[in-house]
FIKOL-452045 format. One record per residue: x, y, z of N, C-alpha, C in turn; residue in one letter. Coordinates in steps of 0.02 Angstrom, whole numbers, plus 32768, in hexadecimal, padded with zeros to 4 digits. Example, Ala and Ser with C-alpha at 12.3 -4.5 7.8 and 13.67 -1.06 7.14 Angstrom:
REM residues 2
82947EE4818682677F1F818682947F5B8186A/82827F90816282AC7FCB816582858002818AS/
//
This chain:
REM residues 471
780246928F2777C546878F0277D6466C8EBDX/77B146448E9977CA46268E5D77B246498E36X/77D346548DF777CD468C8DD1779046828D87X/775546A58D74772A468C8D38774D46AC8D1FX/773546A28CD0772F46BD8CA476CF46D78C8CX/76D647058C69767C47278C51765C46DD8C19X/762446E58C15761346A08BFB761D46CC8BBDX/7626467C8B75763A468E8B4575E546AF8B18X/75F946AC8AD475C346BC8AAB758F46978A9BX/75AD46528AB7755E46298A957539461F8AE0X/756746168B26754F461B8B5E7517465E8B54X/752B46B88B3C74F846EF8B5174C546D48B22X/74D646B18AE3748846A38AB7746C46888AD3X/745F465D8AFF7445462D8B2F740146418B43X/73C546258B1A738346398B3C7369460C8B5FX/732F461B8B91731845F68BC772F745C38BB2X/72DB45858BD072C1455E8BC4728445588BDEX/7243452E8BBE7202456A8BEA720545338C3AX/71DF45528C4D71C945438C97718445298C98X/718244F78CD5714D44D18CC8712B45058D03X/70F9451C8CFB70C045418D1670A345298D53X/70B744DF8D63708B44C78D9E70D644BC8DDFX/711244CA8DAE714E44A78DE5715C450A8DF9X/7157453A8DC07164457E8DC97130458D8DE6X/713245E08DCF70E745FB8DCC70CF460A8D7DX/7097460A8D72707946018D3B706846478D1BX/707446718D4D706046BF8D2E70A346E98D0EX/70A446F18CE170FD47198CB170F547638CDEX/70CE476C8D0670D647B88D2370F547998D6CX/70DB47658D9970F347518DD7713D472F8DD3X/713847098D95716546E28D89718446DE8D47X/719146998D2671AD46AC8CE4718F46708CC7X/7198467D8C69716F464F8C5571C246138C49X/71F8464C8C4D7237461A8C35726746088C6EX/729845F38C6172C745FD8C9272E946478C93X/730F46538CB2734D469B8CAC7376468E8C8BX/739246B78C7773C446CF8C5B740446AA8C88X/743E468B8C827462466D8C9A74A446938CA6X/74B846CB8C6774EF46EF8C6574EB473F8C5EX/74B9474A8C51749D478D8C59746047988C9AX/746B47EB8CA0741E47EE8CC073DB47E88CA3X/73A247CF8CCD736B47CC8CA2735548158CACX/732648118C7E730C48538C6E72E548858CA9X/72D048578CCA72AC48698D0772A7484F8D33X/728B48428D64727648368DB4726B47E28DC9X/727447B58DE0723F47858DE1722447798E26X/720747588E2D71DF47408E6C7213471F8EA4X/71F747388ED4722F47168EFB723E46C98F0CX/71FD46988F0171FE46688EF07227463D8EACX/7216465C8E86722A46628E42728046558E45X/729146728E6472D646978E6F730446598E9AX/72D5464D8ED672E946258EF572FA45E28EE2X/72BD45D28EB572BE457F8E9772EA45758E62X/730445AF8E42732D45978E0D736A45918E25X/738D45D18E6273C945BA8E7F73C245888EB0X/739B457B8ED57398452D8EFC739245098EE2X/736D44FA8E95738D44B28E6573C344A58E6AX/73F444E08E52744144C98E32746644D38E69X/745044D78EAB748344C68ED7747344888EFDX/744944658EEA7428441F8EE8745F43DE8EE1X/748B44088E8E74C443D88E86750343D58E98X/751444178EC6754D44018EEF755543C68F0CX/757943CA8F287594438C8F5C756C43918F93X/757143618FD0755D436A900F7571437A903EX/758B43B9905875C843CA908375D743A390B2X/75A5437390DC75AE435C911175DD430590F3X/75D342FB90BC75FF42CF90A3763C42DA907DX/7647431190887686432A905E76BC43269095X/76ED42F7908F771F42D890AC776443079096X/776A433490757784434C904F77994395907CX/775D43A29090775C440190B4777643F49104X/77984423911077BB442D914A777B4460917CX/773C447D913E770A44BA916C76D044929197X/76D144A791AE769D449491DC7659449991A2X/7639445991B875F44459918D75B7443E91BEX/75C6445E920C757044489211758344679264X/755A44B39280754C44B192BB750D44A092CEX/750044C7931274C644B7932C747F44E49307X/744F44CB930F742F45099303741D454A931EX/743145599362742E45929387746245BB935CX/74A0459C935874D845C3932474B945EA92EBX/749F45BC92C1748745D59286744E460F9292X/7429461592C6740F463992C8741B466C92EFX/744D4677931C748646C2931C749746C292F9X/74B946A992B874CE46C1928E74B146E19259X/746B46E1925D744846EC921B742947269251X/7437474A92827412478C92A0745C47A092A0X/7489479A928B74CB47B2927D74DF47BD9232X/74B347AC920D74D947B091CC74E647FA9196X/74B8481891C474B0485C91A974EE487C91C8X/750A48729201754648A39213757F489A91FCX/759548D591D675D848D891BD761748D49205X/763348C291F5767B48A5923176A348DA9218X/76B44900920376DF4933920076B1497F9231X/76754977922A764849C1924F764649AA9299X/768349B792B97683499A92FD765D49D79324X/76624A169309765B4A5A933A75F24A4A932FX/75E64A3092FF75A74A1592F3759249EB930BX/75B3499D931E75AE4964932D75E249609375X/75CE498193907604497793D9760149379400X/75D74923940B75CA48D5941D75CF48A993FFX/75F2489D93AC75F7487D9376763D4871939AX/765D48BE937B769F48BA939176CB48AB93E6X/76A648AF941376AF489B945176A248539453X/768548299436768E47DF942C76BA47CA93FBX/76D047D893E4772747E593B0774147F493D6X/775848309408779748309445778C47FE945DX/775D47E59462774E47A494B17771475A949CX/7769474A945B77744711943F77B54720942AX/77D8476E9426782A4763941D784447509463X/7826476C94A1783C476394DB783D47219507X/77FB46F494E3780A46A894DF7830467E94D0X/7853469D948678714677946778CE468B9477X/78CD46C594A0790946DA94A27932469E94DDX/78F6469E951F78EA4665954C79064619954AX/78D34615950F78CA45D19505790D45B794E0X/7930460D94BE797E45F294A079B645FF94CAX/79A3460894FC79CB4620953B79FB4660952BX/79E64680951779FF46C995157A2746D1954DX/7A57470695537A8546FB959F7A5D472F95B0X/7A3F476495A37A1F479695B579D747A4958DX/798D476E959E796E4773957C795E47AF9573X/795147FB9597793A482B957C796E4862955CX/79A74839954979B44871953179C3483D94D3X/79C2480C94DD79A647E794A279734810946BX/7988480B94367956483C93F47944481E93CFX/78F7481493B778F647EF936D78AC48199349X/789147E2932C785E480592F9783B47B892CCX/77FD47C292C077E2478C929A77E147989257X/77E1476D922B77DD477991EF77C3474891C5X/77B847499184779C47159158779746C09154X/77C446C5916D77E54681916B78354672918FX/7863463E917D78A04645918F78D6465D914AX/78B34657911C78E1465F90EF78F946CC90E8X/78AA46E190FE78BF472A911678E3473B9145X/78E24723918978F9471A91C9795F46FF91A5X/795D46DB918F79A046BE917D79B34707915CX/79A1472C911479AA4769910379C647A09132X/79A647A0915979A647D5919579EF47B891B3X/79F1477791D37A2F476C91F47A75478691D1X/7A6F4766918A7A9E477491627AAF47B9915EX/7A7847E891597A814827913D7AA948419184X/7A88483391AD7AA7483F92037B11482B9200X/7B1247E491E97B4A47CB91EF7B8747F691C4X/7B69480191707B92482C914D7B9B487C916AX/7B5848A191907B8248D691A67BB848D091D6X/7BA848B591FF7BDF48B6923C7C2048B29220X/7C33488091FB7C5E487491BE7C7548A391B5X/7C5F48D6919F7C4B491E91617C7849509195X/7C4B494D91E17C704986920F7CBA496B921FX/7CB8491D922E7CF34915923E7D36492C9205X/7D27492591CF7D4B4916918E7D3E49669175X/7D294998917D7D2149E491637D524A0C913BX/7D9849EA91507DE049EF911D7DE049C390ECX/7DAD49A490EC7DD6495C90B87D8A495B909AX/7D6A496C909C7D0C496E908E7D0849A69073X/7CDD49BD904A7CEE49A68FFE7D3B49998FCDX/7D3D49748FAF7D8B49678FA07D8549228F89X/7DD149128F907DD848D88F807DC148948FA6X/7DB948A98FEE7D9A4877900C7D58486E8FF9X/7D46481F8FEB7CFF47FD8FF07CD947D5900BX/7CBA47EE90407C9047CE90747C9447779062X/7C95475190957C75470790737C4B46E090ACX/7C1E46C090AC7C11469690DE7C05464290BBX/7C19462290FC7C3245D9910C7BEA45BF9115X/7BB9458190F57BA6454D91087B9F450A90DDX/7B8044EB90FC7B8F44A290D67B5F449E908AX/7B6A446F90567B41447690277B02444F9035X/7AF9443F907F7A9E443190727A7D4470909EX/7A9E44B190987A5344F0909A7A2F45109080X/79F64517909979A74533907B79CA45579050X/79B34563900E79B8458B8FDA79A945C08FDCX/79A645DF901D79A2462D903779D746409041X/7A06461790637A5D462790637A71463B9025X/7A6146148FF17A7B462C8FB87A5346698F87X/7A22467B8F937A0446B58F8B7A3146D48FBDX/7A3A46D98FEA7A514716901A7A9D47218FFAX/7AC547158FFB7AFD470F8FC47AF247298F92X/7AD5470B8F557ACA47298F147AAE47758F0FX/7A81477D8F407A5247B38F467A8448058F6AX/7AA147E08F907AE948208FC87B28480D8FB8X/7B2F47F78F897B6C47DE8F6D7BAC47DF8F8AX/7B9047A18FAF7BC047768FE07BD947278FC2X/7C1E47248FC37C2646E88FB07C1946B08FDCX/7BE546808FD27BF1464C8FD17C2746038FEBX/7C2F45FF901D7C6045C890177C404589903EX/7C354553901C7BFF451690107C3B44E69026X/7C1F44A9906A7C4E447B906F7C2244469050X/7C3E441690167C1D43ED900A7C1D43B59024X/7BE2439990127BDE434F90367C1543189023X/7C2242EB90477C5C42BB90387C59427F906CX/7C51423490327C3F41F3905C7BEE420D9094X/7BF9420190B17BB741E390E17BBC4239910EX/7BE5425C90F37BD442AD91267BAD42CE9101X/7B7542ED91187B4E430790F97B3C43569100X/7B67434D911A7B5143AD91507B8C43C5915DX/7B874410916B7BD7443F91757BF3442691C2X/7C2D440C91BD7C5743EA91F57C91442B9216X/7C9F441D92407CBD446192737D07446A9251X/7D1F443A92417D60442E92117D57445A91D8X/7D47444991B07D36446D916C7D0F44BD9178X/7CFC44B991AB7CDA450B91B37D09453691CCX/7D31451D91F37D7D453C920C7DA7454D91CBX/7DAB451B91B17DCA4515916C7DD04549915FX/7D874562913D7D7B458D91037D8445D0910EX/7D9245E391507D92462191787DB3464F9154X/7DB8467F914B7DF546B391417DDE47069151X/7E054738916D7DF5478691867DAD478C9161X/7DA0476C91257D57478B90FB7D1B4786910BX/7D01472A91357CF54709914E7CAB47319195X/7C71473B91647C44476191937C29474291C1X/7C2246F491C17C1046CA91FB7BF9467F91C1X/7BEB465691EF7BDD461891E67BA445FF9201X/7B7745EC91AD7B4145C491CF7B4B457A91F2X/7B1F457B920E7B00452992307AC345079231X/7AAC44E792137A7444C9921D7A5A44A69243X/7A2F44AF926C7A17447E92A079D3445F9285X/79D7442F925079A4440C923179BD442091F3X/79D943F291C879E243DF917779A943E19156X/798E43F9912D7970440190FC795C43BA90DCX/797F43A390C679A3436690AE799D431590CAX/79A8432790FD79A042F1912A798B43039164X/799043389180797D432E91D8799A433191FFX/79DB433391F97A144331921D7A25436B9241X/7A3B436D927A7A5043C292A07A9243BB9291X/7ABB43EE92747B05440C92737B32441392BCX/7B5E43F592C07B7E440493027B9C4454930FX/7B564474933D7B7344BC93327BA544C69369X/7B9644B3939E7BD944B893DC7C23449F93CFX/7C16447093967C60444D938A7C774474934DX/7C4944A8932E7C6044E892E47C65451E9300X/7C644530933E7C66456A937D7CA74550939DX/7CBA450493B07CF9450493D87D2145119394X/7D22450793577D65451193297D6345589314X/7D1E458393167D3A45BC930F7D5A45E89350X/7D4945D593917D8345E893CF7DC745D493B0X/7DDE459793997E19458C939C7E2645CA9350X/7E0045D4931A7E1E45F892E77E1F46449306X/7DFA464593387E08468A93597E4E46A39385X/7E54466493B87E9B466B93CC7ED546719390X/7ED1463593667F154625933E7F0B46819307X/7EB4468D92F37ED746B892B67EC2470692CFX/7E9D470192F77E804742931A7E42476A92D1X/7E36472392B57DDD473F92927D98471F92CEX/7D7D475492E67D53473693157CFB474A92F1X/7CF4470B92D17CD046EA929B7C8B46E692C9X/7C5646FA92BF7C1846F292DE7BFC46AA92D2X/7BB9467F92ED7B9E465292B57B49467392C0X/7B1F464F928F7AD7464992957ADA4622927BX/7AA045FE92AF7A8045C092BC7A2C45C2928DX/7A364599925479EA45AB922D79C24567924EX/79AD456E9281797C453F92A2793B45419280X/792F454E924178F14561922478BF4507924EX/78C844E3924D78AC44BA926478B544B092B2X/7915448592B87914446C92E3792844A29333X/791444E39324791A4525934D78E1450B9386X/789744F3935D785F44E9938F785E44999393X/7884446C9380789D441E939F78B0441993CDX/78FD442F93D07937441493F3792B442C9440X/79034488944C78F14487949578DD446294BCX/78A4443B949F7877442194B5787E43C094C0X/789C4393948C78B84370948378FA43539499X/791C43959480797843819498798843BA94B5X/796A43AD94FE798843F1951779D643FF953AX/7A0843BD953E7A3243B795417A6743C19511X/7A4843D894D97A7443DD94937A74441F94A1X/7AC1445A94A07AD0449394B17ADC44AA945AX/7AAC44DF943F7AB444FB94027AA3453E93E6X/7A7B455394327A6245A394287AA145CD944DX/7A8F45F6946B7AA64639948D7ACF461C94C1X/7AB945E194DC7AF645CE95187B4145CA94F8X/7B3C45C094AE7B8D45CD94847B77461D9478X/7BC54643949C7BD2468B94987BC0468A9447X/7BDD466694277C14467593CB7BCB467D93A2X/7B8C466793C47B48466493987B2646A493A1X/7B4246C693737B01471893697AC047229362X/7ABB46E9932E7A5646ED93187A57469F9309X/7A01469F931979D94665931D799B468992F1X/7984464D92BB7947464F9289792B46129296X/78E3462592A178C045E8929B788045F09265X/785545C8925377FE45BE923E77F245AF926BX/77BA45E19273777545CD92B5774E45AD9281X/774945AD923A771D45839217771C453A91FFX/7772452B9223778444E9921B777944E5925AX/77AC44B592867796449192C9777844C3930BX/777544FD92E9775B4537931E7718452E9320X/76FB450392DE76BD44CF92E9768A450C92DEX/76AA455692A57670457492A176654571924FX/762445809228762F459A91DB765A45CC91CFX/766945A99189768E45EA917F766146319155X/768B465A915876DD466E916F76FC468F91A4X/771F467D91D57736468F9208779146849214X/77A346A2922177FD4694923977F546C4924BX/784946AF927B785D46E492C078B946E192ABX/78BF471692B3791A472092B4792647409309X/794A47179311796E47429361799C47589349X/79B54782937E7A03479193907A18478793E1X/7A58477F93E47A55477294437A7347AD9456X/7A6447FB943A7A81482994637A7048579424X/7A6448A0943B7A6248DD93FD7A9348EA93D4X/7ADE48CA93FA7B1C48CF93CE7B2F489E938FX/7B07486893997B09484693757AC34860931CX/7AB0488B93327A7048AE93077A8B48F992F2X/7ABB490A92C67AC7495892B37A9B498392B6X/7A8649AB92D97A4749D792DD7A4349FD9298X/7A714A0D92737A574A26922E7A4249ED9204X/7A3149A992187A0B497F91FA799F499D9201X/799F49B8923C797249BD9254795849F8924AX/791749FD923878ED4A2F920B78C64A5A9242X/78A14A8E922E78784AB4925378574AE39236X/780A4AD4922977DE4AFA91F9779E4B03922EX/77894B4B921077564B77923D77114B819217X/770A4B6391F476E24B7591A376B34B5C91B1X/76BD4B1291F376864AE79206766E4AFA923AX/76884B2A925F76874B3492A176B54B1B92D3X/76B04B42930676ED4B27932D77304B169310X/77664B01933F77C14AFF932877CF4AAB9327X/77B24A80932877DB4A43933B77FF4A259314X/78224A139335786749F192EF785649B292E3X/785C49A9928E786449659273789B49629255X/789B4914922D78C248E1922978AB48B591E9X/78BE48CC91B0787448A1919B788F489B914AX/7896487C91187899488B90BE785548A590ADX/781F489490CE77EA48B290A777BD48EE90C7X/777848FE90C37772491A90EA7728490D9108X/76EB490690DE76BC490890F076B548A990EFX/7699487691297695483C914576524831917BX/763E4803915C760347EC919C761A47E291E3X/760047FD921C760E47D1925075D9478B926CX/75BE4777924875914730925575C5470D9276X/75F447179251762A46C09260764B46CF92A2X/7653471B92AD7686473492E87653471C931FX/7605471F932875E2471A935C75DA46DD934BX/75DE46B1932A75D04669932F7604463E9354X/764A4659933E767F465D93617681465993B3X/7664469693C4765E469C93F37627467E9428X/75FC4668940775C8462D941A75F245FB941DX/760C45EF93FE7627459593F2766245A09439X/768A45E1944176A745D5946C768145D394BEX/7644460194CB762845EF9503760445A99500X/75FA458F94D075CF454B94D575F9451194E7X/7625451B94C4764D44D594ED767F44E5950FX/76AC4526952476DA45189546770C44F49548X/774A44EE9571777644B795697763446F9561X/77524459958B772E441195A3770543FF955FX/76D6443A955776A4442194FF76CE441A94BAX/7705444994BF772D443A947977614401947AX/777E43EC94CC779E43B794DC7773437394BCX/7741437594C77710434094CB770643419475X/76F24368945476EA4374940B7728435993F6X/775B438093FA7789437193C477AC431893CDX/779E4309941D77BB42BC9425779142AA9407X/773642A294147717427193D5772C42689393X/772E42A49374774D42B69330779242939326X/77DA4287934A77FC4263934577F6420F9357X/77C3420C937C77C341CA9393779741A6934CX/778C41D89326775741BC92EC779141AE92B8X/77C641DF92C877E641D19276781F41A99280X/782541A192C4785E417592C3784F412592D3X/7808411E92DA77DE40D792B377EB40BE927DX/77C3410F925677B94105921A77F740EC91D5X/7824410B91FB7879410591ED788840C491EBX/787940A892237890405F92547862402C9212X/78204030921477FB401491DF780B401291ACX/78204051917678404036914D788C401F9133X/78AE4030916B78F14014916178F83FC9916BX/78B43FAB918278AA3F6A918B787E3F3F914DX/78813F60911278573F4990D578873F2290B4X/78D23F2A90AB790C3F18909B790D3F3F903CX/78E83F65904878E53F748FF5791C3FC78FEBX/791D3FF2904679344027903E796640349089X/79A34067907779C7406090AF79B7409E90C5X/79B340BF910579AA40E8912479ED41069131X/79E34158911D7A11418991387A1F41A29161X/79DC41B8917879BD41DA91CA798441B191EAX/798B41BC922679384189923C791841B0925BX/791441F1925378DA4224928378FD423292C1X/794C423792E27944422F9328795542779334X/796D429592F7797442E493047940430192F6X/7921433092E078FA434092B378C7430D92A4X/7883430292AD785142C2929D785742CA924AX/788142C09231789242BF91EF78D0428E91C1X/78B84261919678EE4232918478F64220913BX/792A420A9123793C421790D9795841C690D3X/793041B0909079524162907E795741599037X/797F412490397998411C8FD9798540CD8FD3X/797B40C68F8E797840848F8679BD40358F97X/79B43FFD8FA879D93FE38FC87A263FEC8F93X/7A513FCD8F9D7A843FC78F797A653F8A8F24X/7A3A3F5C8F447A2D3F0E8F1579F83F338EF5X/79CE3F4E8F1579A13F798EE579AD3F8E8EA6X/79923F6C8E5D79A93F7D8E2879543F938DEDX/79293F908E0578E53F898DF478C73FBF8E09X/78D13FFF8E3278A740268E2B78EF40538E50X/78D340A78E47791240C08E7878D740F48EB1X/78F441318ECE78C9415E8F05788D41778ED4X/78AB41868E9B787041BA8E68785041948E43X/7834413E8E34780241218E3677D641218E7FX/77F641158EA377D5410C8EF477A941538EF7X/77D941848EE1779341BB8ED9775C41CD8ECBX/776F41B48E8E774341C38E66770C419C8E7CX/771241478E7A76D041258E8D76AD41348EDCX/76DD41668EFD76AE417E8F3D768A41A58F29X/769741D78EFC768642238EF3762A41DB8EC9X/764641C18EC175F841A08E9D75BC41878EC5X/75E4417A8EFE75B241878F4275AF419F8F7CX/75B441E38F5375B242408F8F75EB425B8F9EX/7621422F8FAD7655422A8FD6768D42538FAAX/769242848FD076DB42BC8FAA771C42A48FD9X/773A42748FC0777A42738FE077B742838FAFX/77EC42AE8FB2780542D08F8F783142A08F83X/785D42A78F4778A4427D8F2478C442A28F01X/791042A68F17792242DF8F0A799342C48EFCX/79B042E28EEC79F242C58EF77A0743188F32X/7A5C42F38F3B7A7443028F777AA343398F43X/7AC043778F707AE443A68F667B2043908F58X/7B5A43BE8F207B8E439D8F1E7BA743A08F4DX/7BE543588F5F7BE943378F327BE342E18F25X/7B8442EE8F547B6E42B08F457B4142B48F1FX/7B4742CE8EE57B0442C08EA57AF2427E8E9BX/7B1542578EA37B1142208E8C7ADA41F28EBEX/7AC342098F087AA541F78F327A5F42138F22X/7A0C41FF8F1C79DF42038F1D79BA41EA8F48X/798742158F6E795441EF8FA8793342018FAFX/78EF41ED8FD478BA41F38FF078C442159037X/78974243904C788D4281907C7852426F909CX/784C426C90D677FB427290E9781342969130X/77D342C9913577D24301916977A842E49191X/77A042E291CA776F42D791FD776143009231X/77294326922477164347923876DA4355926AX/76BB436092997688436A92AF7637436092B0X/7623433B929C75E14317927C75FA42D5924BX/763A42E19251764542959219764B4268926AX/760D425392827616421292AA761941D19290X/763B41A392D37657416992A975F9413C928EX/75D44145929E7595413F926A75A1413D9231X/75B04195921275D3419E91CF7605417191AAX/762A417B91F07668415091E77669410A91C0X/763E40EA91D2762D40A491DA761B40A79184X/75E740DC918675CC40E0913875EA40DC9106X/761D410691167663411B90DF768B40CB90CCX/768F40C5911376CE4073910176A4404890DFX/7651403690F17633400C90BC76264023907EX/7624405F906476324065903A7665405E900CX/76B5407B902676F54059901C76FD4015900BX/76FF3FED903C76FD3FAA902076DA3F809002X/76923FA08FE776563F928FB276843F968F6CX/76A33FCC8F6676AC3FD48F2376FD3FBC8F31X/77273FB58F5677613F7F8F4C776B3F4C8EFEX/772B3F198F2B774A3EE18EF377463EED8E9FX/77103F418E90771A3F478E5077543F638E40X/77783F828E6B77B53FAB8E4C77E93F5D8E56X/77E33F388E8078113EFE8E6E78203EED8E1FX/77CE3EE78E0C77B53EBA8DD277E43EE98D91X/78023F208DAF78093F538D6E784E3F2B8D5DX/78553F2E8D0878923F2F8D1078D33F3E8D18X/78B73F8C8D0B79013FBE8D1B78D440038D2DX/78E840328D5578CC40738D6478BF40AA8D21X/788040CB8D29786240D68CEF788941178CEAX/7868412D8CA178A9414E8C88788841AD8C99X/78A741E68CAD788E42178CD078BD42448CB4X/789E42738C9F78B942AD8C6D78EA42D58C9DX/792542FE8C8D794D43218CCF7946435A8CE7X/78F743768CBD78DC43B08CC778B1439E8D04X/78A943588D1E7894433D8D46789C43138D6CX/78D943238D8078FB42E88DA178F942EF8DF9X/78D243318DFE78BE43108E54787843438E5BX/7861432A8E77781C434C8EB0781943728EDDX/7866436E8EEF787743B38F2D789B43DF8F22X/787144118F33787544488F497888447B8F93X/789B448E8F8778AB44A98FDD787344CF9002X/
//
């Protein structure tokens, strides 16, 4: 969550401004004669109208989610969704002994997904839903350092210090998980045209301390899936040669609900023994709102049972899994809608449109001659481009900016060390961005071209602001 600060002193002096009587209500007892109070509470009650129109103004000037090229979340189901979800919003997801049918569509959708990752033994497969993936990733980690912990019980606490291995383009939850359980860190950086943690360098970094190794199956960054079977064959070989037998998880936060469905010939879940846990978003390509993520495990041994809680206070014993405690289940049953509604065949069919859109869209503009392409959508419907080499008149973070001027959030951002020196454009393609949209976007793109030609050098951008993305 990004962190405020309390508004200052001239923000609480801040009095309302009056209200026009015919756009409000006109009565100071139904309604108000001013605006509210902005940093304090007002003194009393207002109308529920009242209430409504002043926060539906100012969320007027956000952005438009469905044009935000930028977000990896899902921004548009059906309307049957939205409306299970809104006869769901009242149930807390932790009161399962309350909500038993809440929580029995949460087993159902771990038992899908255990399936769909080919678990060697789907029922004896364990997981749990949670906020998102960046909680779900938490959980793996916290999972990865005990085992660690039991294995290592002579050498834990002491001088030994846990570390885990991935490349420097992961979600900034890896590095919360580290900072936060104070685990070191060990980051392969990028170098020339590699952009992601390579099976070489993850072998590398190994040593007895070594709690497992992430993998990404979808870059952040670009889009790209991590070769996890070929960072699984080098830790077999570091297992024979050193006898550390190194776990991995796979943070499929995206490409977990892609690659089934898409590349089902690409081997990256549970059919590799060496992969313990799998994280995905059901609120990214799981094609639900958020917040939703799922953490597996492919066996109970892989899950320390003193990870796992058990409180009676709510009723009933069932064990969770969880950093927080009290959570909506809207998203878990929307989830679970989205998975009876389309099935294999419906998310096959979804997620190929969705790539067949971005790897157009890719194809289109790598054919403007103004920008070179990194990725073209064929992993992940997601692709990352920089300005050409001759390009000397505008760079990625003008191109932004003049989209962001018509709707269009496409992020610009530079690359992890140790390619700082690389900057690009990101666009997500997602699920309602049809090539319609599509079409919209590129005429817009090449509308405003020939003014950034006309520039004569790229405008000048403070370094407190030097990119738009965010993770």
């Amino acid at each position: 969550m990004t962190l405020h600060k309390g508004a200052s002193e001239s923000d609480r002096r801040h009095t309302g401004n009056p209200v026009n009587p015919f756009y409000g209500e006109a009565d100071p007892v139904a309604g108000m004669e001013t605006s509210p109070p902005r940093h304090t509470l007002p003194d009393g009650p207002l109308a529920p109208h009242t209430a409504y129109q002043f926060v539906h103004d100012e969320l007027m000037l956000d952005g438009n989610s469905r044009l935000n090229l930028a977000t990896f979340v899902t921004t548009w189901m059906e309307p049957q969704a939205g409306i299970l979800m809104a006869d769901c919003r009242d149930k807390n997801m932790i009161d399962k002994d309350e909500y038993p049918r809440t929580a029995e569509l949460e087993r159902r959708c771990v038992a899908m997904l255990a399936d769909l990752w080919h678990a060697p033994d789907p029922s004896a497969a364990v997981g749990c839903s949670t906020t998102g993936s960046s909680e779900a990733c938490m959980l793996a980690g916290l999972a990865l350092k005990r085992r660690w912990m039991q294995r290592n019980a002579d050498r834990y606490p002491g001088g030994a210090r846990p570390n885990l291995i991935m490349g420097a383009n992961v979600q900034v939850c890896w590095e919360k998980f580290c900072n936060f359980w104070e685990v070191e860190a060990r980051q392969v950086p990028m170098e020339g045209d590699r952009f992601q943690l390579d099976a070489a360098s993850a072998a590398e970094l190994c040593d007895e301390n070594t709690i497992g190794v992430v993998a990404i199956l979808g870059s952040t960054f670009d889009g790209s899936y991590e070769p996890v079977a070929e960072i699984c064959a080098a830790l077999d070989e570091v297992r024979e040669k050193k006898g550390w037998d190194i776990p991995v998880h796979v943070d499929g936060a995206s490409g977990a609900m892609v690659a089934p469905f898409v590349d089902p010939e690409l081997v990256w879940d549970f059919r590799l023994p060496r992969v313990a846990s799998i994280n995905t978003s059901g609120h990214k390509y799981g094609l639900v709102y958020p917040g939703v993520g799922w953490a597996l495990w492919r066996d109970a041994q892989a899950l320390p049972e003193e990870l796992v809680f058990r409180v009676n206070y709510l009723g009933g014993d069932m064990p969770t899994f969880a950093l927080n405690f009290s959570r909506p289940g809207a998203q878990v049953a929307a989830q679970y809608y989205t998975f009876l509604r389309l099935g294999r065949d419906g998310y096959r069919a979804v997620q190929q449109a969705t790539r067949d859109v971005a790897r157009s869209t890719a194809e289109r503009i790598g054919s403007l001659g103004d920008f070179t392409l990194l990725t073209r959508g064929d992993q992940l419907p997601v692709f990352a481009f920089t300005t050409a080499d001759d390009v000397k008149a505008f760079d990625v973070f003008d191109v932004s900016r003049r989209l962001k001027e018509r709707g269009w959030l496409v992020p610009a951002y530079t690359f992890p060390p140790h390619r700082e020196d690389l900057s690009v454009l990101r666009v997500v393609c997602r699920n309602g961005f049809s090539q319609d949209l599509a079409d919209l976007f590129l005429a817009d793109l090449e509308a405003l071209l020939p003014e950034l030609r006309a520039q004569p050098r790229p405008m000048d951008r403070p370094e407190s602001v030097a990119t738009a993305f965010h993770h």
